[in-house]
KOLDO-919291 format. One record per residue: residue in one letter; x, y, z of N, C-alpha, C in turn. Coordinates in steps of 0.2 Angstrom, whole numbers, plus 5000, padded with zeros to 4 digits. Example, Ala and Ser with C-alpha at 12.3 -4.5 7.8 and 13.67 -1.06 7.14 Angstrom:
<rs>
{code a&n.x 5066&n.y 4972&n.z 5039&ca.x 5062&ca.y 4978&ca.z 5039&c.x 5066&c.y 4984&c.z 5039}
{code s&n.x 5064&n.y 4989&n.z 5035&ca.x 5068&ca.y 4995&ca.z 5036&c.x 5064&c.y 5000&c.z 5039}
</rs>
This chain:
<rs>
{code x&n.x 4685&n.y 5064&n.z 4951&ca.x 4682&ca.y 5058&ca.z 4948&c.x 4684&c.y 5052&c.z 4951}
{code x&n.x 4679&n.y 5047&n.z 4953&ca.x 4680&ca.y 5041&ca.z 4957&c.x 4679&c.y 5036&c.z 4950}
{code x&n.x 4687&n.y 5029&n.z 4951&ca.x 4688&ca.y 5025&ca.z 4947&c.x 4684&c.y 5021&c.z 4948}
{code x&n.x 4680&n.y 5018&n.z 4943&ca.x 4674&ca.y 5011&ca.z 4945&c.x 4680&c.y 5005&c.z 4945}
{code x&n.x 4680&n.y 5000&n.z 4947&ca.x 4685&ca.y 4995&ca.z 4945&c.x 4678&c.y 4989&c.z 4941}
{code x&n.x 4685&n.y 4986&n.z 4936&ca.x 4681&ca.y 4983&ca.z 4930&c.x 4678&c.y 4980&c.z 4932}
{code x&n.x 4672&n.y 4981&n.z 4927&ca.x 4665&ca.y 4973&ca.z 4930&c.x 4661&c.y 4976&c.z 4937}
{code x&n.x 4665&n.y 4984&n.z 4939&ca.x 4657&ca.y 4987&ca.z 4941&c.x 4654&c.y 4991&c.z 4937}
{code x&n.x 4651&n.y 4995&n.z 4943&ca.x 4643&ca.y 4997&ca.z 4940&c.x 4645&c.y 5005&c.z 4934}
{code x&n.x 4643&n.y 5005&n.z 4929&ca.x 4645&ca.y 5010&ca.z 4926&c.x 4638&c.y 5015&c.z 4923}
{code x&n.x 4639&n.y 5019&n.z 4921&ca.x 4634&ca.y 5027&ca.z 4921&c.x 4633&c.y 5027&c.z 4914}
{code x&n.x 4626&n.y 5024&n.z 4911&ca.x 4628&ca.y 5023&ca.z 4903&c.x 4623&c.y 5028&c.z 4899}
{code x&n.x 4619&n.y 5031&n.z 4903&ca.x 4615&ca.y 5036&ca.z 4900&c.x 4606&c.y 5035&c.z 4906}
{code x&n.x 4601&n.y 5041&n.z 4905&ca.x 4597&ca.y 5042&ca.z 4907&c.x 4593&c.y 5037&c.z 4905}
{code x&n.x 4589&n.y 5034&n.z 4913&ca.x 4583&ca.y 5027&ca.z 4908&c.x 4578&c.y 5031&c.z 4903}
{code x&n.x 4577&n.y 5036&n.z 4902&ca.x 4571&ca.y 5039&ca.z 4898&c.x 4574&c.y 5039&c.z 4892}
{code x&n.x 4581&n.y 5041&n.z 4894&ca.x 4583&ca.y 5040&ca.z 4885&c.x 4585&c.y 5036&c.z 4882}
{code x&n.x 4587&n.y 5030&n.z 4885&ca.x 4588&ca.y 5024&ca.z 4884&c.x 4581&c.y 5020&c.z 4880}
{code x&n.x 4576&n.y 5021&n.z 4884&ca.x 4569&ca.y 5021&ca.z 4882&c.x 4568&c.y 5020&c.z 4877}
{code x&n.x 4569&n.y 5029&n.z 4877&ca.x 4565&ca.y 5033&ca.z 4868&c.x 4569&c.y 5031&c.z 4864}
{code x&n.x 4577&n.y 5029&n.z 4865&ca.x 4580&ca.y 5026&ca.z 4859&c.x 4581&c.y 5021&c.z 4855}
{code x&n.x 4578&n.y 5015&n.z 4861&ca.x 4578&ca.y 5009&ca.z 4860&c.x 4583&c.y 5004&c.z 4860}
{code x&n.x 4588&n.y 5007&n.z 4857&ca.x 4594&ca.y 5003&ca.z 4854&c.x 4601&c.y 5009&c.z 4856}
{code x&n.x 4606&n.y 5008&n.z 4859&ca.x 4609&ca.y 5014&ca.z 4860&c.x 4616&c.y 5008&c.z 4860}
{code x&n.x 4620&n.y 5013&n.z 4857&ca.x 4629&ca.y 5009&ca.z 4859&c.x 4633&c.y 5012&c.z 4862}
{code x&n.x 4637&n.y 5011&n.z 4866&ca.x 4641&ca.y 5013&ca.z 4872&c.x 4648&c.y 5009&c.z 4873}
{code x&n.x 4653&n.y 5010&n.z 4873&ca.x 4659&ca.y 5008&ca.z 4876&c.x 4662&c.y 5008&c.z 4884}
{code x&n.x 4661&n.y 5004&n.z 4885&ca.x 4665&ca.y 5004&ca.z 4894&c.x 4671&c.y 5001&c.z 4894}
{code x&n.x 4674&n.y 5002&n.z 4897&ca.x 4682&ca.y 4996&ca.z 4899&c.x 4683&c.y 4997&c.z 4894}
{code x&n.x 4682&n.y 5001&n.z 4888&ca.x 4687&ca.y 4994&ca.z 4881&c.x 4682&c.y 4992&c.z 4875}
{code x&n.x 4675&n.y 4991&n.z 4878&ca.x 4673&ca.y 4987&ca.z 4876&c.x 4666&c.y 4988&c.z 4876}
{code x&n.x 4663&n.y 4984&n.z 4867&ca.x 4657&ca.y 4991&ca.z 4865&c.x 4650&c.y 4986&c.z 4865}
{code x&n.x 4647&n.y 4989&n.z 4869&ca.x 4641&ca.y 4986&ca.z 4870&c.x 4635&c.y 4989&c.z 4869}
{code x&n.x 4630&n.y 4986&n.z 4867&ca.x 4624&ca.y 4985&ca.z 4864&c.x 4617&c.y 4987&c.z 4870}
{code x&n.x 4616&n.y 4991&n.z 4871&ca.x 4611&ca.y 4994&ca.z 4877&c.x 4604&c.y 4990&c.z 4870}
{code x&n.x 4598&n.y 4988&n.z 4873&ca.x 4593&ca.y 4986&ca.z 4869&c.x 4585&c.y 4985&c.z 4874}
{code x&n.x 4581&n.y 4991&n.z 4874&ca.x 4576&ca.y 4991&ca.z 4877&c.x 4569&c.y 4989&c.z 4872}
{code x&n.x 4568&n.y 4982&n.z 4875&ca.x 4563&ca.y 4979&ca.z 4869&c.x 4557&c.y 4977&c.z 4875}
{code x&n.x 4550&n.y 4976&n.z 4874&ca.x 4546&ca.y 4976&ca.z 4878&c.x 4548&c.y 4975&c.z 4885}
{code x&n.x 4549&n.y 4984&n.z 4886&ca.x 4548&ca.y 4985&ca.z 4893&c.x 4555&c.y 4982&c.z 4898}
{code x&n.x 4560&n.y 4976&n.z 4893&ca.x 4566&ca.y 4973&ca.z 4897&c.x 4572&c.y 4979&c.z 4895}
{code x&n.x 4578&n.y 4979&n.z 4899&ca.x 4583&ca.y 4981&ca.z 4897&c.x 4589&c.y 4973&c.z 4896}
{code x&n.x 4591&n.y 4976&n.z 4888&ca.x 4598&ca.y 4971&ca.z 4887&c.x 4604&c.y 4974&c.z 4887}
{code x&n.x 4608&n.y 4970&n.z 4888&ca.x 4616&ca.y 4973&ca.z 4886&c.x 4621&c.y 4968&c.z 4885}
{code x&n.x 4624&n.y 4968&n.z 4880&ca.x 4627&ca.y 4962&ca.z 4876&c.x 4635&c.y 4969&c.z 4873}
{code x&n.x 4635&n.y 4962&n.z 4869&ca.x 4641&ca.y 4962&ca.z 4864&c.x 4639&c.y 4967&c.z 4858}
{code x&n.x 4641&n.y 4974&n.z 4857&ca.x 4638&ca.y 4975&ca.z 4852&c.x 4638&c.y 4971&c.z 4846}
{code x&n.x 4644&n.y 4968&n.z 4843&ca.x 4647&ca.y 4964&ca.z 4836&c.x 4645&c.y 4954&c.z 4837}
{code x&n.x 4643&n.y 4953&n.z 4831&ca.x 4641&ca.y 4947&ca.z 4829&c.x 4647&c.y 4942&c.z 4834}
{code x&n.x 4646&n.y 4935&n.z 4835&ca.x 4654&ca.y 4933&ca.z 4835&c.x 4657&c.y 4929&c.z 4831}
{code x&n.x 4653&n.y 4927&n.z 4827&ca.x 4653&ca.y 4923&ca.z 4820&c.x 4654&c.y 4927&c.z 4813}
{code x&n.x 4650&n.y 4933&n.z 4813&ca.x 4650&ca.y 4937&ca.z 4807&c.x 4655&c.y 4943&c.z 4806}
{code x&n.x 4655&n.y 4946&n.z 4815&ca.x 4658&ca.y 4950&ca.z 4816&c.x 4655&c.y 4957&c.z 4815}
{code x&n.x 4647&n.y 4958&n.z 4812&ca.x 4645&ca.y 4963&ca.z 4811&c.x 4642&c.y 4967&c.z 4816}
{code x&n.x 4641&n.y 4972&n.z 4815&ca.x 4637&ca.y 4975&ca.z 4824&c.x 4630&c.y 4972&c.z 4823}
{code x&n.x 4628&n.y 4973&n.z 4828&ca.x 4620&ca.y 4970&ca.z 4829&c.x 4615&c.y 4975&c.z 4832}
{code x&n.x 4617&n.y 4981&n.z 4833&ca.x 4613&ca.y 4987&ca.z 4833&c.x 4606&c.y 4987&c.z 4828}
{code x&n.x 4609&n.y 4985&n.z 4820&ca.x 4605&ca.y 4984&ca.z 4815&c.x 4600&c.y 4979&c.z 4814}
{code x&n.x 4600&n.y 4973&n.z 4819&ca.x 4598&ca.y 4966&ca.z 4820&c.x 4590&c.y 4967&c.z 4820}
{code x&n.x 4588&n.y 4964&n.z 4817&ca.x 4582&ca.y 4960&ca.z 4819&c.x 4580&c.y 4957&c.z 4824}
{code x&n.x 4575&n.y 4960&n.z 4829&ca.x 4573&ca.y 4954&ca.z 4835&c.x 4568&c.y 4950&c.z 4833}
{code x&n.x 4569&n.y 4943&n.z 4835&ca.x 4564&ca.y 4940&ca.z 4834&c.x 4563&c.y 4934&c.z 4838}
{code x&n.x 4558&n.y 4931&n.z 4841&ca.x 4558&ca.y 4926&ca.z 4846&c.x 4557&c.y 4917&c.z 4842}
{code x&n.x 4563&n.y 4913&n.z 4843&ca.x 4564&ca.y 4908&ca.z 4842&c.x 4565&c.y 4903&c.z 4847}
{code x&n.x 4562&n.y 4898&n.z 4846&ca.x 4558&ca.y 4893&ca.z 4851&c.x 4557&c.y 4898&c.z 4859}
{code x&n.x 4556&n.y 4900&n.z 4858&ca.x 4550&ca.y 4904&ca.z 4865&c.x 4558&c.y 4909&c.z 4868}
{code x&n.x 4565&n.y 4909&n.z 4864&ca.x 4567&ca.y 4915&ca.z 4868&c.x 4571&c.y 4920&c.z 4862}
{code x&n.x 4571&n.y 4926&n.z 4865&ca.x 4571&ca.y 4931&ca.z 4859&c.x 4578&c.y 4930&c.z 4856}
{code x&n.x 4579&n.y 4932&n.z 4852&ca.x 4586&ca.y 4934&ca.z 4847&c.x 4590&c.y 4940&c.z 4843}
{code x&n.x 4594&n.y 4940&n.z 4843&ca.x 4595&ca.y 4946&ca.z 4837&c.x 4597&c.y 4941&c.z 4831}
{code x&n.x 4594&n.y 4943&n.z 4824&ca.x 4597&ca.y 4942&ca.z 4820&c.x 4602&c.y 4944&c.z 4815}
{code x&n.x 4609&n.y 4942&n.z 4817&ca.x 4613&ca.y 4943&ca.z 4813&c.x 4612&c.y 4948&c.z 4806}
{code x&n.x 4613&n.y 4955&n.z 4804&ca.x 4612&ca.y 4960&ca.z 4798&c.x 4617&c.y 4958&c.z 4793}
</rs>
């Protein structure tokens, strides 16, 4: 098995399923991230609020002055 070193390219799952799931969470490094396929883009963020602290998995998208957002759950 070959070591990625941190901050490269990592193996998070098949794009078809990433897809159909929309929303999927993943841990790499350490650290848990938010996979988020919303028209047609791929995201990836911070799973957890940084203010509230809660996950955002749950979050509402919404677009606020012309760019999109999660809302805080």
């Amino acid at each position: 098995e070959t070591e990625q070193p941190a901050g490269g390219l990592h193996f998070i799952g098949k794009k078809d399923e990433l897809i159909e799931a929309k929303r999927s969470f993943r841990t790499v490094d350490g650290r848990d991230i938010l996979i988020i396929h919303h028209q047609g883009v791929f995201y990836a963020m911070d799973c957890y609020c940084y203010h509230a602290g809660g996950t955002l998995e749950n979050g509402d998208i919404e677009e606020i002055n012309g760019k999109l957002c999660i809302i805080c759950p």
